[in-house]
C-alpha positions in Angstrom: 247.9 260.9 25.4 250.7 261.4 22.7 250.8 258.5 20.4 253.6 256.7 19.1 254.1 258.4 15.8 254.2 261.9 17.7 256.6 260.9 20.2 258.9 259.3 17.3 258.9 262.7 15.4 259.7 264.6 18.6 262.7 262.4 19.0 263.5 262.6 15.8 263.7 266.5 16.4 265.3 266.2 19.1 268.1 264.0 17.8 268.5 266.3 15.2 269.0 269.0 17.7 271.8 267.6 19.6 273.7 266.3 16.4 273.5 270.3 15.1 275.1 271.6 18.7 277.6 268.7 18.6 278.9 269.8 15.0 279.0 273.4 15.4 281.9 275.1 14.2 283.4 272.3 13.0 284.6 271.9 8.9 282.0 270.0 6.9 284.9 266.8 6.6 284.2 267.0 10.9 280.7 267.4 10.4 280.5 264.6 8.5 282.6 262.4 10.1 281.0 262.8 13.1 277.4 262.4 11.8 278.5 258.9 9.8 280.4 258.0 13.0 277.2 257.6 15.0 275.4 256.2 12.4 273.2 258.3 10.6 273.2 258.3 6.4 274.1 260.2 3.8 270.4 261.9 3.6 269.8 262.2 7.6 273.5 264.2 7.5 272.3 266.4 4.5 269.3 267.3 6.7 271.0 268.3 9.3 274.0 270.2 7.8 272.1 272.1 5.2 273.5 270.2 1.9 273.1 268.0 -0.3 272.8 264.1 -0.4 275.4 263.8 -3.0 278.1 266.0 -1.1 277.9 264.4 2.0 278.3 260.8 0.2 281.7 262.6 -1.5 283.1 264.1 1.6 282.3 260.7 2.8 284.6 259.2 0.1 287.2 261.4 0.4 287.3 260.7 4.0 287.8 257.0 3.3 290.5 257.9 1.1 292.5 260.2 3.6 291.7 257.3 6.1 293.5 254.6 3.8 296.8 256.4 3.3 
């Protein structure tokens, strides 16, 4: 029987999986937009994209920005 720590991590992986399809092709400001729009932070969208913490939580700012105009 798979226990509960294994059938978090497969979700987690699968999560992950459907958040890379669903951002394909898009701009990293659309990447990241999307990924903060569901929820996820800063670290779980670096993951995912393939950068860095600290870029994400600047595109993230810059979005805010573009947002307030």
């Amino acid at each position: 029987m798979v226990d509960e720590k294994k059938l978090f991590e497969r979700l987690d992986r699968i999560a992950k999986l459907i958040a890379a399809v669903a951002i394909q092709g898009k701009n990293l400001k659309e990447q990241v937009n999307l990924l903060s729009g569901i929820g996820l932070q800063p670290s779980e969208i670096a993951e995912i994209i393939g950068k860095s913490p600290n870029l994400v939580r600047v595109t993230k700012a810059s979005l805010k920005k573009e947002k307030a105009r």
